[in-house]
C-alpha positions in Angstrom: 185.6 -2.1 142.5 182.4 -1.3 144.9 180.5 -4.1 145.8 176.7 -3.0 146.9 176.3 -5.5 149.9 173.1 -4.1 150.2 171.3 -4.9 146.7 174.0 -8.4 146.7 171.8 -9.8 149.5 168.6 -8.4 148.5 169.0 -10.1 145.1 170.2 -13.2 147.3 167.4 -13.3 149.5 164.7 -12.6 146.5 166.4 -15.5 144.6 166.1 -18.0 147.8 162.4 -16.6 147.8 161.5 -17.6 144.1 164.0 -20.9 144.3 162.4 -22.3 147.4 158.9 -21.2 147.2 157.4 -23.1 144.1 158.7 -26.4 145.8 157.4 -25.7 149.1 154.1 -25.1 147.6 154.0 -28.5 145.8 155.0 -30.4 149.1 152.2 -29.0 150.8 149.4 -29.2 147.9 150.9 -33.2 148.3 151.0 -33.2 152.1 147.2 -31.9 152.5 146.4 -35.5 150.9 148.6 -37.6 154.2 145.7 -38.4 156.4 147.7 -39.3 159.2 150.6 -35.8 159.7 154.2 -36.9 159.5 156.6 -35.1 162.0 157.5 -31.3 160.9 161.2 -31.7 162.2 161.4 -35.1 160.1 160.1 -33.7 157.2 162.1 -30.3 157.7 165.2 -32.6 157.9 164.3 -34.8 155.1 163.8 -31.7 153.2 166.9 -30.1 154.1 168.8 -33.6 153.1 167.0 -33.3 149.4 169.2 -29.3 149.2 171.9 -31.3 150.0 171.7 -34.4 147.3 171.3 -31.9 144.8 174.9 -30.7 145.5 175.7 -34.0 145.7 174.2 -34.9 142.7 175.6 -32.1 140.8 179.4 -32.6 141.8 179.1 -36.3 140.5 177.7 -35.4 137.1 180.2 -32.6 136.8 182.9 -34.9 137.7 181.6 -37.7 135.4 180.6 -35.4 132.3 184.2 -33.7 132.8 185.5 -35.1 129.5 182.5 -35.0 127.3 180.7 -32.2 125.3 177.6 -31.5 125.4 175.5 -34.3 124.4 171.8 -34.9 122.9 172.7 -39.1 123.3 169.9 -40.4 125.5 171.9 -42.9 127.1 174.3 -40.3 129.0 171.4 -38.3 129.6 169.8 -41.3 131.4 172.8 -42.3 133.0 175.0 -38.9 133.9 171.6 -36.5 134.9 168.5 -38.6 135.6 169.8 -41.6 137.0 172.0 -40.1 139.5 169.4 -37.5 140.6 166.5 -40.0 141.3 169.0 -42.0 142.8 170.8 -39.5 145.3 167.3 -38.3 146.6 166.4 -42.1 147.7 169.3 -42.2 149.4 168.5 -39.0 151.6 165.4 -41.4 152.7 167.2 -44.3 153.4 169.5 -42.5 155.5 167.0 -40.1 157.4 163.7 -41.8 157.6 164.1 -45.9 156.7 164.8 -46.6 160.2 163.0 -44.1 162.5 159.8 -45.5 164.4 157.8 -42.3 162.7 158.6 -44.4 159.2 155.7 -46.8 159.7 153.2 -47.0 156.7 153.1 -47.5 153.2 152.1 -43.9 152.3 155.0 -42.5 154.2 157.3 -43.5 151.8 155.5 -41.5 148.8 155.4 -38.6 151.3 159.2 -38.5 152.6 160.3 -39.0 149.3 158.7 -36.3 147.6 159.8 -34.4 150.8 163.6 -34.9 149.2 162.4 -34.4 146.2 161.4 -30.9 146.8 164.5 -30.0 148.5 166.5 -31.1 145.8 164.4 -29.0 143.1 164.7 -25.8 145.4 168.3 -26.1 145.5 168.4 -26.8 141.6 165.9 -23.9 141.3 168.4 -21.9 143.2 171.1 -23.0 140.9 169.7 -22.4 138.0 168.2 -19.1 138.3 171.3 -17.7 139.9 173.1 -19.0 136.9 170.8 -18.0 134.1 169.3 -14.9 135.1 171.4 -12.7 137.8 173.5 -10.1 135.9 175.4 -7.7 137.9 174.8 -4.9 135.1 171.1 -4.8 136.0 169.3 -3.8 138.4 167.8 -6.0 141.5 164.4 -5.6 140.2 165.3 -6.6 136.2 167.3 -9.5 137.7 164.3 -10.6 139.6 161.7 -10.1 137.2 163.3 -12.7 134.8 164.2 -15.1 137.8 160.3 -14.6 138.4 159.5 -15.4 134.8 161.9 -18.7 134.8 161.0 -19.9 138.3 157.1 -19.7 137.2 158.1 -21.7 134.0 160.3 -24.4 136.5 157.2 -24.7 138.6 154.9 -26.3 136.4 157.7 -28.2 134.6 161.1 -28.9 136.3 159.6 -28.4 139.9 156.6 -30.8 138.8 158.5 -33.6 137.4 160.5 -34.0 140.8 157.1 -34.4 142.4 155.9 -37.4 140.4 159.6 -39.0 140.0 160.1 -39.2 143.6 156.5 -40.1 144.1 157.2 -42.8 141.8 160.3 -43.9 143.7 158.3 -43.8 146.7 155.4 -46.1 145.8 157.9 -48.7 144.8 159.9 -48.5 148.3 157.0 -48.7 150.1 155.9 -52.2 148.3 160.0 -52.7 148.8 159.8 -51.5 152.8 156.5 -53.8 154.0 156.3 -56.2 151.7 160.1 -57.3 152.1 159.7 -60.0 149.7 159.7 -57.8 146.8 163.5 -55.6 147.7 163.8 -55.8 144.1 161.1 -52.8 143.8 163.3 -50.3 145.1 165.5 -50.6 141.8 162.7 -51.0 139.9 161.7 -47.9 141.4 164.6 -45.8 140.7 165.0 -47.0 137.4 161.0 -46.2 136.7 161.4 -42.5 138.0 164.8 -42.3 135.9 163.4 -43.1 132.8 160.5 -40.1 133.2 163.0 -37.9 134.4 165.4 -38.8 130.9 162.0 -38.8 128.6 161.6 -35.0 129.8 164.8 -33.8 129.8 165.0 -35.2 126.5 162.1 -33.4 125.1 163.6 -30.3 126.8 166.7 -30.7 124.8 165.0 -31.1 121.6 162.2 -28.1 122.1 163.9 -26.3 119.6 163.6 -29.1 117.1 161.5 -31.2 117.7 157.7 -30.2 116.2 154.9 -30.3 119.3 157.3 -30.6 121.9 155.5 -29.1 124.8 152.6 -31.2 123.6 154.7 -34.3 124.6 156.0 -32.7 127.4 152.6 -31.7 128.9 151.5 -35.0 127.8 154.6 -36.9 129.8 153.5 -35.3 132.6 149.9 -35.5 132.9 150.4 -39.5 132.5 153.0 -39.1 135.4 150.2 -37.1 137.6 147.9 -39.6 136.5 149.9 -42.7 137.4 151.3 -41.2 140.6 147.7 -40.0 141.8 146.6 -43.8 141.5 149.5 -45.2 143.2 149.1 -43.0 145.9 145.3 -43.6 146.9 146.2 -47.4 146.4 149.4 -46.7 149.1 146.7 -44.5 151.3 144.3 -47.3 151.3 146.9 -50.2 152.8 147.6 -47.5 155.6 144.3 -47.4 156.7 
């Protein structure tokens, strides 16, 4: 069997492209709004740690969805997929940024967690391309063309919902972070963020069946944008 190394990386490196790209876009539409830059090598790092909880994230579901079909129950997509997901990219905050002098106003929470956010969806975006559209039978340029087409349709969806769930995660640890009376917020947080995430992974389940279902997903996350847009002016405000 002859293995083109060649068209192997090209395909590779085009797929990296339209997996990372998207992502990195969105963290800089949302970083042109910090008033007040955040480190590049912290946020480099923090993005770096999000590609990571994404693996992380995907070897726990896989290991906890090992003995079940596949399932349209709300309640293991809440708890296997969304749950875990919102969860692991917190943690890449609290273990890269919670503690580091550079951490030290309220909107730096909404901006390092959607930092993790994006690395986690351009690992996923990776992941899922690779998976659904690279066929060795075709051609680089056919195999990219439908990455192209799915990686445009993850931007404005799957790419956007990380954005305003790790947003919301992030407005709730920073009332969590400097307002230390209120620790319960982080959960709150998490649980918040999860239940958006389930809602549209949910709808995305049901496309096929469910009548106006982009119209509820579009919907889903306009009130999201909405909701994280005031949170975040209200977080920008107690840094000034």
């Amino acid at each position: 069997m002859n293995v083109d190394f060649a068209a192997l990386i090209s395909a590779g490196s085009g797929y990296a492209a339209l997996a990372f790209v998207p992502p990195i876009i969105w963290l800089l539409i949302y970083l042109r709004e910090d008033k007040h830059r955040e480190p590049p090598y912290l946020l480099i790092l923090t993005f770096i740690g999000g590609t990571a909880s994404a693996l992380a994230a995907l070897f726990i579901q896989q290991f906890l969805l090992s003995d079940l079909d596949k399932t349209r129950d709300f309640v293991v997509i809440f708890a296997s997929i969304a749950l875990i997901e919102e969860y692991v990219k917190y943690l890449v905050v609290k273990l890269l940024v919670l503690r580091r002098p550079d951490f030290n106003e309220p909107i730096d929470a909404m901006i390092y967690m959607v930092t993790a956010g994006m690395g986690f969806a351009a690992m996923e975006n990776l992941l899922f391309l690779w998976i659904q559209t690279y066929n060795p039978l075709l051609l680089v340029g056919e195999n990219l063309a439908a990455g192209a087409q799915l990686s445009a349709a993850r931007f404005i969806g799957a790419n956007l919902l990380h954005v305003l769930s790790s947003a919301v995660v992030g407005y709730f640890l920073a009332k969590a972070w400097f307002h230390p009376n209120r620790k319960h917020f982080i959960a709150l947080g998490i649980l918040s963020a999860s239940i958006l995430h389930a809602g549209f992974n949910y709808l995305i389940i049901l496309r096929d069946k469910l009548t106006g279902s982009l119209v509820y997903l579009m919907a889903l996350l306009f009130i999201g944008l909405i909701i994280v847009l005031i949170d975040f002016h209200k977080l920008q405000k107690e840094s000034t």
